[in-house]
N, C-alpha and C positions, 0 to 999 in steps of 0.2 A: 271456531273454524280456523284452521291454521293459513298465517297470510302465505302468500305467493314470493320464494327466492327471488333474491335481487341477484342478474344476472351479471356477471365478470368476468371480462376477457384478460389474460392474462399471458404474457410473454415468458414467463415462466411456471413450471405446473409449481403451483402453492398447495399446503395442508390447507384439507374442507373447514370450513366456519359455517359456524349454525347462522341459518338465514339467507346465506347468502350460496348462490350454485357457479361456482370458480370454472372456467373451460381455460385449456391454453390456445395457443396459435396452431400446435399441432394437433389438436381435437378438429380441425377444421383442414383440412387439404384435400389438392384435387380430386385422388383417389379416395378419400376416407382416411381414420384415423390410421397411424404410424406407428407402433409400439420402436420403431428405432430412431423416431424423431429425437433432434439434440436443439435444445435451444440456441447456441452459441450457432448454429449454422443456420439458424432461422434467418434470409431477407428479403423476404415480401414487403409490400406494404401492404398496408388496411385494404386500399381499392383492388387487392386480390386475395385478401383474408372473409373482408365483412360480407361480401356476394354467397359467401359458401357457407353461412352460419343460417338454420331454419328461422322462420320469424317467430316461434315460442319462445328461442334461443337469444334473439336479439340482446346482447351487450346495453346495459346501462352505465356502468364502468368501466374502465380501463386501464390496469393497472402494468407499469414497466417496472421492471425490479431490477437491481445490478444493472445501471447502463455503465459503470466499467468495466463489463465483461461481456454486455451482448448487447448484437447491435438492436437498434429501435428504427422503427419503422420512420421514412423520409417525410410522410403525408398522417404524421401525428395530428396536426390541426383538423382534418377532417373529422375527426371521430364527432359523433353527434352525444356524446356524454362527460360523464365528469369522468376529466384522465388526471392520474394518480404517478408519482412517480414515487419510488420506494429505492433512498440510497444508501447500501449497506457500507462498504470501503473507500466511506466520500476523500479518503487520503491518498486514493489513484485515482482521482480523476476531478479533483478539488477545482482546479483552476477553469472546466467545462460550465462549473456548475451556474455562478452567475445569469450566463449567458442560456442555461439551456431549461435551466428551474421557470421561465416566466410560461413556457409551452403546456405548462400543468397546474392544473386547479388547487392543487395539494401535491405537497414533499412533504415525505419523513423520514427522518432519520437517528442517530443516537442523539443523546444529551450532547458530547463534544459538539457533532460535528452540528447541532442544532443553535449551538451559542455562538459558534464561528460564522454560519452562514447568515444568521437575523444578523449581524454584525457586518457583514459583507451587503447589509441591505435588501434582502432575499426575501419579501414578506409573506410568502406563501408555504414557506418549511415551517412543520410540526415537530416537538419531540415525540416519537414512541421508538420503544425499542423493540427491533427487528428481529432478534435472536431468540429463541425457545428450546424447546428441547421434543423430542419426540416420546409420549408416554410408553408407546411399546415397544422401543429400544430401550431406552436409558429410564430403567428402571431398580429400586432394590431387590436385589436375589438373595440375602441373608449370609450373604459370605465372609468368614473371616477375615479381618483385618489384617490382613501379616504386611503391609507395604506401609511404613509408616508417611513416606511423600512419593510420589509419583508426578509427571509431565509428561503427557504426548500434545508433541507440537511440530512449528515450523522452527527449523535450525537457521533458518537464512540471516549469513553473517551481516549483510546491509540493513537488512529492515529490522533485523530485533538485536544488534549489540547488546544496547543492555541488558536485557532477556538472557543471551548467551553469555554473561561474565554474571549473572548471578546462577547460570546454570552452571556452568562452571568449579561454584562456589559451595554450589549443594554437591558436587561430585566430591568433595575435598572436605566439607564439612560431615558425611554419611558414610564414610569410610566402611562404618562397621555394622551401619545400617542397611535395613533390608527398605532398597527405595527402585522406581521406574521411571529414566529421563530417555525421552528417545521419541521417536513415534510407534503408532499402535493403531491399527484400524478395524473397525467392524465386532467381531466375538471379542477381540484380543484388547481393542478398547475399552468394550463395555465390563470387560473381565478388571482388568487395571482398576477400573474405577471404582469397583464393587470390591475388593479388595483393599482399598485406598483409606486410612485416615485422613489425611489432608494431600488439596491436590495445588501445586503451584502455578501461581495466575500470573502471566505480567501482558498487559493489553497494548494494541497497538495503536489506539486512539484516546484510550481512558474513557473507553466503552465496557457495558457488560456484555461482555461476548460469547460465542458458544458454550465453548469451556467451563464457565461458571454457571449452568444452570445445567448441562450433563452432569457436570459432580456434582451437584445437589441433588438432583435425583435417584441418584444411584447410592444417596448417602454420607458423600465423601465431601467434606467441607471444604470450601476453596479458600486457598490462601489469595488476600487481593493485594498490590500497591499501593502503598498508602495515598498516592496520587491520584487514583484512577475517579473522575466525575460522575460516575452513572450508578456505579451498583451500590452507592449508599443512597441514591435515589428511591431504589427498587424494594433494598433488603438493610434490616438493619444488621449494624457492626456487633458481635459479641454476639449475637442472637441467629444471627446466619451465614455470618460469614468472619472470617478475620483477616484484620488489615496486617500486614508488616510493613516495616521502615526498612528498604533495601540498604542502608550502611548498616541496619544491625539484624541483617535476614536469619541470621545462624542464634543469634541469642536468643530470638523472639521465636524461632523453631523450638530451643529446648525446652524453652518456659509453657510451649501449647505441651509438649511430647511430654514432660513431666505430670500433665494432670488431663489422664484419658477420660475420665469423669465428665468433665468440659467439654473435651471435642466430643463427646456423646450425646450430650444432650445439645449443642448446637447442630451437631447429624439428624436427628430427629428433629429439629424446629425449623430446619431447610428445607427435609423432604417436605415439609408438610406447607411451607409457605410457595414452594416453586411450585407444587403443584398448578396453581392457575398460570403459571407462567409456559406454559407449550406453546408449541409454533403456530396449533391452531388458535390457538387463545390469542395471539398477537395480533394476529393477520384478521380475524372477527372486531378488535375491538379498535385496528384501525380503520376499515370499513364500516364501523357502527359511527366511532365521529365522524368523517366525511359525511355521512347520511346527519347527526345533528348540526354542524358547519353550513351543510347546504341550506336545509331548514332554517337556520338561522338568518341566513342570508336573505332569502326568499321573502320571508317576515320581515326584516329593515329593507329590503329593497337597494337597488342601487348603487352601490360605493358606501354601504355603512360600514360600519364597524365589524370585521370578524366576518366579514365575508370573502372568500377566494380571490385570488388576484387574478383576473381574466387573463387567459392565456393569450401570451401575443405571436407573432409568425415573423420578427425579422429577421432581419438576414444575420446578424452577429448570434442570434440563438438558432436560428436553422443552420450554421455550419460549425456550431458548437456541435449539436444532435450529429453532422455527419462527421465530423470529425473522429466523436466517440466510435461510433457506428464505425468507421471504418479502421481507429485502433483496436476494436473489441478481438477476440478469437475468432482463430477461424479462413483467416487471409491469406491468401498467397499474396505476394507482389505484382503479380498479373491484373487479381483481382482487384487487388486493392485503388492501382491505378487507373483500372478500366472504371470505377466506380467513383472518382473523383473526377474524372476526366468527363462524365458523364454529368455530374452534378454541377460542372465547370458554368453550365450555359443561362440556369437559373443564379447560380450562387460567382459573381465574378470575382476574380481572387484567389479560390477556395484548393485548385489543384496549386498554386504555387505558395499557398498560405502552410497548406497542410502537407506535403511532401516530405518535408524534413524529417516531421513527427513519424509519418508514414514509416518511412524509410528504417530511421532508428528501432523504430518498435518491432519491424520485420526483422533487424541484424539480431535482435536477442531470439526470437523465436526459428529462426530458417535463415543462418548464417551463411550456408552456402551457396542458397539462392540470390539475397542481398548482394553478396559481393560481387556477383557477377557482374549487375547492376550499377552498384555503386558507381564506379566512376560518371557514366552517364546520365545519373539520377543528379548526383551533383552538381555539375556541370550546368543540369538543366536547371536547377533551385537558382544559382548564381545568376541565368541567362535572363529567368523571367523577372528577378528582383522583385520592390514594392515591398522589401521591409526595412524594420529602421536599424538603423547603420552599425547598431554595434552587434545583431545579426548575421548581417551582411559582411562584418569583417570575419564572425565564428564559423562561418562557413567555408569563408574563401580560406582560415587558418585549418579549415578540417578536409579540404581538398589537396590543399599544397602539402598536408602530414599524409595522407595517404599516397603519394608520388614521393615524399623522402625528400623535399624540395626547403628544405631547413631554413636556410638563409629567409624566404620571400613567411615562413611561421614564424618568424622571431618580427617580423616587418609587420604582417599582419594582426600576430598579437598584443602589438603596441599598441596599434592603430583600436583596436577593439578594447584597450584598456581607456584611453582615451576617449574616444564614445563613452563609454559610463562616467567617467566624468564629468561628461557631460548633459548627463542623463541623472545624474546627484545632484550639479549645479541646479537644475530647472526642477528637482525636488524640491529645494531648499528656498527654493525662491515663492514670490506671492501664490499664497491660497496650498500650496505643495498636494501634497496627491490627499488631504484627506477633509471630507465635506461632513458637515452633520453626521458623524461619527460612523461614515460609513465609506467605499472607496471611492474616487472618483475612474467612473467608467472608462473616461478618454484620457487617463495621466499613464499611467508605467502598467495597467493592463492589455495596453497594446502593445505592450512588449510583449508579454505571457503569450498575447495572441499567435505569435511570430516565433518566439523561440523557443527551435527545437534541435539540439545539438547536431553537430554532425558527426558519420559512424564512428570515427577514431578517437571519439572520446571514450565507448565502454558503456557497461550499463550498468543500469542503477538509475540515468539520467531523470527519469519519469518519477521518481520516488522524490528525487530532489528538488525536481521542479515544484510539485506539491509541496515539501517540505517548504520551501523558500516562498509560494504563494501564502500559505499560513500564517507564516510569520509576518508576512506584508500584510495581510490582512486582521491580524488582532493590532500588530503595532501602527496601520494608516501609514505606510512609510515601506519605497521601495529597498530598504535594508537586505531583506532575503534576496532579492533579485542580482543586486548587485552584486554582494557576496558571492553566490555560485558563479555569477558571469566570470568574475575576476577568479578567482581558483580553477574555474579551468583555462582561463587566460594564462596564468601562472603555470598550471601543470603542462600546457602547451610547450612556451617557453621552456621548464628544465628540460622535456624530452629532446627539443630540439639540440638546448647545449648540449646534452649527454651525447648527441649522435655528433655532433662536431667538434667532438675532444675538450669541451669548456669545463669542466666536472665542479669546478669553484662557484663559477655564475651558476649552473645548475644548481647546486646546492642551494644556495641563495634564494633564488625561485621558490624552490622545493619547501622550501622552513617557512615561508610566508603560509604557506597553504593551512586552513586551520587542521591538525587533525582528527580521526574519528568525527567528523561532520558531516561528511560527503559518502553517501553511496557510492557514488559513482568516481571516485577519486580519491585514492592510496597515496598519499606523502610520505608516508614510512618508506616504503619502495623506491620511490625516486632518491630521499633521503638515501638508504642501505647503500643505492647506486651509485651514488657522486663518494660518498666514503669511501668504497671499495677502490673505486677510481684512485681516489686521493691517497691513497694507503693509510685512511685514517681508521685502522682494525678496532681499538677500543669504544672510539665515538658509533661505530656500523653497529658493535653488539648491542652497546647501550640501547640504540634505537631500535633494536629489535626486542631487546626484553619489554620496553614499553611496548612495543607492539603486537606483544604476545599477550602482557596483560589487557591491552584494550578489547584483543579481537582473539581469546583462549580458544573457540571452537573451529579458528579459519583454519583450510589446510593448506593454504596456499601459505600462512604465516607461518606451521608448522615446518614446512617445505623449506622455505628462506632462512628461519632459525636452524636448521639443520646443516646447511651453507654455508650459513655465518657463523655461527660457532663452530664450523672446521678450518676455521682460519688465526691464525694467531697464535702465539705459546701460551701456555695455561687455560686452551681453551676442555677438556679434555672431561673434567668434573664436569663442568658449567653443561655440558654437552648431555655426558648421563644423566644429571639433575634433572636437564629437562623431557629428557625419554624418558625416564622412570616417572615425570609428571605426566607426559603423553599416554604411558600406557594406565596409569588412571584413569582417565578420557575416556579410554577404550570400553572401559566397564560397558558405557552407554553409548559414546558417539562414533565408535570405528562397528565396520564388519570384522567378520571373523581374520578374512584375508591382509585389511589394513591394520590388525593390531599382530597379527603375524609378524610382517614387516616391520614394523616399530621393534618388535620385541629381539629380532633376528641384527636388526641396526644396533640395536644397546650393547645387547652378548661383544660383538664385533668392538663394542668401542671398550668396553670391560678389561679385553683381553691385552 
């Protein structure tokens, strides 16, 4: 007799697993179900979810997926079962996790972000990997091969550099080859891939991530990083997938493309090993160990060994939870404030904690709203105070840049470089921020708690936060922190000189900054600036051709090279060289219209 589904609420609609009966939050609404329900707009909580689920139906589990992108309910503790959380891009939303992991019986996540968070002290994250593939999409159709490499991805110049100077790299090394770099979705994807000899991988966690388990399905062998931690977990090397060494990505291309043989029977020993790997397959066999884990636990009793870390409800993980919640999709700035402003009265702190973050995160998605704000919103962060000082000075340096108030940033940037150092000293000093190999809670994470730029620095800011929590947390040491703090300290300062005719100090500033580090923060740019100032025409180009090689696919770079090398005698060659390299690019990263223009700018300089 077959047993009775294990019932699963879930904040996201997931692929069915055998055993278990998945519902979302929109299988349950006032009216009935919602075929235009969107997760990302879902915020109920439980105590107006669980009232409308039948008692057949009744939830045993509880699983939250992506709390980087959608909000989670305030009155998670309530739930009367094991709640699950499931973190796919724990590198937006890294520095939450600590604080918000203890609210759940179980996390999992990749290999990376699983060695990083037991290291960060986390005892309740699993490894499984999150990502599958769909059998009746990404399937083999029998197509010929005519693409010998192919990518459809994200181009975004901040989060994947490297990615984009090895893509770059294939447009320059396949000249004559028949290849697909660009994006592609739906038919035109599945088509690309089915098509594809090898498809190029470069991950953004050194994770196995989607990419590489659609191309194996579909036949098409992935090229991986030789970096990357998880998919020699999964799959072995030479047998399902191949590794390249990005300083020798073009050699180790000819040497596969030379022996079709090879990639053919490595095509066949993928499809046939990814098979168990689908999305339903993931999501069953992470709900099958939480069902052995519990068990487990139940049997030793108490606080033994391998049993879940009971979920706790304070207050540093309840406004970690609203925090996310209220950066997730989906906000307006009305709401956003009304909804902090509201959580102010349980949570003290939390609307002048969280504001900044707020703020920033709405300037990148509804710029026009924000700004109206802005001055206000600032003004108000500074009134309520209650963070620590070298905050407190990046804000007041990001109020007086937004009025043009120069003199009192270059005052306030001091003062906020100053703070870190003294915020280094009391690192260095007894016990420093790292205990039993893990962090200390109340040393330089209550910084992370606190800071969150102010608008006029630009975005990116989120990416790097994260970036720079990571790094403090493999190394035990506020390194990463201070770093960013001071670079935008620094980029503060050149904008200022540059706006007060100082172009020399500006510089100065500017070459401190490290480059290609910072999302959120171009040196190149400030650099070009003070040059141009200075009438130093050779030294502006030089810094531009490095910064063409750094960031090949930005167009903002291409834009500025176009600038700058219209200045100076003998700029003339140097200029077509690099339109005749731009419209290479074009192959795969312009539209029709932007390689137009490129091509029409060449003609013009030719003549």
């Amino acid at each position: 007799m077959p047993s009775v589904p294990i019932n699963v609420l879930t904040n996201l609609r997931l692929p069915p697993a055998d055993g278990f009966l998945l519902r979302t939050f929109g299988d349950y609404l006032p009216g009935g179900p919602d075929p235009s329900w969107r997760a990302e707009k879902e915020r109920r909580d439980l105590a107006d979810i669980l009232p409308l689920i039948p008692a057949a139906e009744k939830p045993d589990i509880l699983v939250i997926t992506s709390p980087e992108y959608l909000p989670i309910p305030t009155d998670l503790s309530s739930f009367p079962g094991t709640k699950i959380l499931l973190i796919t891009d724990w590198n937006v939303c890294l520095r939450f996790l600590p604080d918000l992991c203890p609210l759940f019986d179980f996390c999992y996540t990749d290999w990376p972000g699983y060695r990083l968070l037991r290291k960060a002290g986390i005892a309740n994250v699993h490894h499984q990997p999150l990502f599958g593939h769909d059998p009746e999409a990404f399937r083999f159709q029998g197509k010929q091969r005519n693409l010998d490499v192919s990518f459809c991805g994200n181009l975004n110049a901040g989060l994947h550099s490297e990615r984009n100077r090895l893509l770059a790299r294939l447009v320059r090394w396949g000249r004559e080859r028949p290849l697909h770099l660009g994006q592609a979705f739906n038919e035109a994807y599945f088509d690309i891939l089915n098509r594809s000899r090898l498809v190029f991988n470069y991950s953004i966690r050194g994770e196995a991530n989607m990419r590489l388990y659609e191309a194996m399905a579909c036949g098409a062998v992935p090229l991986v990083e030789s970096s990357n931690q998880e998919v020699g977990i999964l799959f072995q090397e030479g047998l399902h997938f191949f590794r390249y060494e990005p300083d020798r990505l073009e050699e180790n291309l000819d040497a596969l493309l030379a022996d079709p043989a090879r990639i053919e029977a490595v095509s066949l020993a993928a499809r046939a090993a990814v098979a168990r790997n689908t999305k339903s397959e993931q999501i069953r066999a992470l709900l099958s160990h939480v069902g052995r884990e519990s068990a487990i636990s139940a049997f030793r009793g108490p606080g033994s060994a391998g049993s879940a870390t009971a979920p706790a409800a304070d207050a540093a993980s309840l406004k970690a939870l609203v925090k996310l919640r209220v950066l997730g999709s989906g906000y307006t700035m009305p709401e956003a404030l009304s909804e902090l402003r509201a959580r102010e009265q349980g949570l003290p702190g939390l609307y002048a904690e969280t504001l900044p973050a707020c703020l920033l995160t709405l300037m990148e998605s509804h710029p026009g709203e924000a700004m109206v704000s802005a001055n206000n919103v600032l003004e108000a962060m500074l009134r309520e105070g209650g963070r620590p000082e070298p905050v407190r000075a990046l804000l007041r340096m990001g109020l007086f840049s937004l009025h043009g108030r120069w003199p009192e940033v270059l005052e306030e940037s001091q003062a906020c470089l100053k703070a870190l150092e003294r915020v280094e000293s009391d690192a260095s000093g007894q016990g420093g921020y790292a205990s039993a190999g893990t962090m200390d809670r109340s040393g330089f994470l209550t910084l992370y708690a606190h800071f969150y730029a102010p608008v006029d620095l630009g975005k990116g800011v989120t990416s790097d936060l994260n970036r720079a929590y990571r790094q403090d947390i493999a190394e035990g040491s506020p390194r990463g922190y201070l770093g960013l703090m001071r670079a935008h300290c620094l980029a503060a300062q050149a904008v200022a000189l540059l706006a007060l005719d100082r172009p020399r100090e500006a510089l100065e500033r500017a070459e401190r900054i490290p480059a290609g580090r910072f999302a959120s923060l171009e040196p190149n740019g400030l650099i070009t600036d003070a040059c141009r100032r200075l009438g130093d025409i050779p030294r502006m180009r030089e810094v531009l051709r490095a910064w063409f090689r750094e960031k090949p696919l930005d167009t903002e770079v291409w834009n500025r090279m176009v600038a700058g090398l219209g200045e100076g005698e003998g700029e003339k060659a140097e200029l077509i060289a690099f339109l005749e390299q731009i419209l290479g690019l074009s192959r795969f990263f312009l539209n029709r219209d932007q390689a137009e223009k490129v091509r029409e700018l060449l003609e013009s300089r030719r003549v």
